[in-house]
Structure formats: C-alpha cells, structure tokens
N, C-alpha and C positions, 0 to 999 in steps of 0.2 A: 504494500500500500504506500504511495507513495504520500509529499506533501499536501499535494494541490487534493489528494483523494482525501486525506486526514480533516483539511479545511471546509470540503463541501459540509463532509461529515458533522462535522463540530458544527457549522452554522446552520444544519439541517435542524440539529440537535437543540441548539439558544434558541433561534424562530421556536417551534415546538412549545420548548417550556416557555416562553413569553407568550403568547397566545393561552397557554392553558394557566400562567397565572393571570393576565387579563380577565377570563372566564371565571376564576375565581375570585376574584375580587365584584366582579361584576354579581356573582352570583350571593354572595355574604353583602355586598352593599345594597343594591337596587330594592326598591319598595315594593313590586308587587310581582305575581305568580308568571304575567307575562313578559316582564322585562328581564324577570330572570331566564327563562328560558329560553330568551333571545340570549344575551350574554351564554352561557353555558353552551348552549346548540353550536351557534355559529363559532366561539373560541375553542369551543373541542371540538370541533370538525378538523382547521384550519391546523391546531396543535397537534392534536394525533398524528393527522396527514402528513404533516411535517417528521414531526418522530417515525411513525413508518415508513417515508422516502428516504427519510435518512439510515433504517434498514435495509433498505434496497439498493442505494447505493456501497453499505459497506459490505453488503453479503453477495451483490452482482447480480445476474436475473435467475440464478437456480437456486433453487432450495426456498432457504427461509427469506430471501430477496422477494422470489417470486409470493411468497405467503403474503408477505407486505403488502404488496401493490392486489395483490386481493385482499386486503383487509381496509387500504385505502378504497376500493371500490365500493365495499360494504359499508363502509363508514360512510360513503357520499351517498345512498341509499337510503340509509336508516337513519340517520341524526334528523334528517329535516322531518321525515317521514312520523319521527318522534314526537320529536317538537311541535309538529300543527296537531297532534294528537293530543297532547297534554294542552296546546291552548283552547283546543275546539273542546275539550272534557271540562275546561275552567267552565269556558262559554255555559254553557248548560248547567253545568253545578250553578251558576248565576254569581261567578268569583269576580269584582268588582274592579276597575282600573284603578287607579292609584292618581286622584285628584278628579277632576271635573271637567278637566278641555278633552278630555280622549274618549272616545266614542264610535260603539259598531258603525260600521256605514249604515246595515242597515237602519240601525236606528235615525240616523241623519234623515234617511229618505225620506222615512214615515213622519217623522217630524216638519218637511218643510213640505210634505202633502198636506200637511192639517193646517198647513201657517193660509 
C-alpha cells in the first residue's frame, strides 16, 4: 500500500467520522422527532458510505472490498427508505413540529381553500 493509497484511506476514514459526528450532535440537539431524523438519516448515510468506500478502497474490489460497496448500496436503499417511515409513522401518531411556522402542505391547502 503505498502513500497516496494510505491518504485516500485516512481521508475516506475523517469525512466518515465527521459526518457521523454531525449526525450526532444533530440528533442529541435538534427539538423535535422530524429534525432528528433528518440529521441522523442523511449524516449516517453520507458517514457510513464514506467509512465503507474507505473499505473498499483498502481491501480492493475482492473480498471484503467488494462487501463494502454492497453495503454502500444497501445503505443508499434503506436509510431514506427508513427515514420517511418513521416520519410518515410521526405523521399519524399526530407527533407535532416543533414551533408554529412549519406545516403539512397539506394542511396549507385546506386552509387557504376555506380563506
């Protein structure tokens, strides 16, 4: 492995964990059920992705390289796929936004049908 291979490595590796502490921090700060799951969703996607390319570059495209870049696939799959699940589940439990200017669309509609 040479230098320039060590360098990807290692920066594949920083990107990664700064992304997934972003995510964390987002997900211990933020007020309410759907802003956390925006934070967490999108920074562990980005994190992970990054940590397992960073796999794939030091393992090469066989073996556990190749598990990588299928685990990166999986991840781009499922994280969103997650995420509007648990907001559409808020939705319906009737889990409230956090202040007063944010609002379903649809509720918008129906409101300026009645104005």
């Amino acid at each position: 492995m040479n230098t320039i291979h060590q360098l990807v490595v290692a920066a594949l590796v920083v990107v990664g964990g700064f992304f997934l502490l972003v995510g964390t921090v987002g997900l211990i700060r933020f007020p309410d059920v759907y802003n956390r799951m925006h934070a967490s969703s999108k920074a562990a996607t980005l994190g992970a992705s990054s940590i397992l390319l960073a796999g794939f570059v030091y393992y090469g495209p066989q073996g556990a390289g190749l598990t990588s870049l299928v685990g990166i696939v999986f991840l781009f799959l499922t994280a969103p796929t997650g995420a509007h699940l648990i907001s559409r589940s808020a939705q319906k439990m009737g889990v409230p936004f956090f202040g007063d200017e944010a609002r379903w669309p649809r509720e918008e509609a129906e409101e300026s049908r009645s104005d």
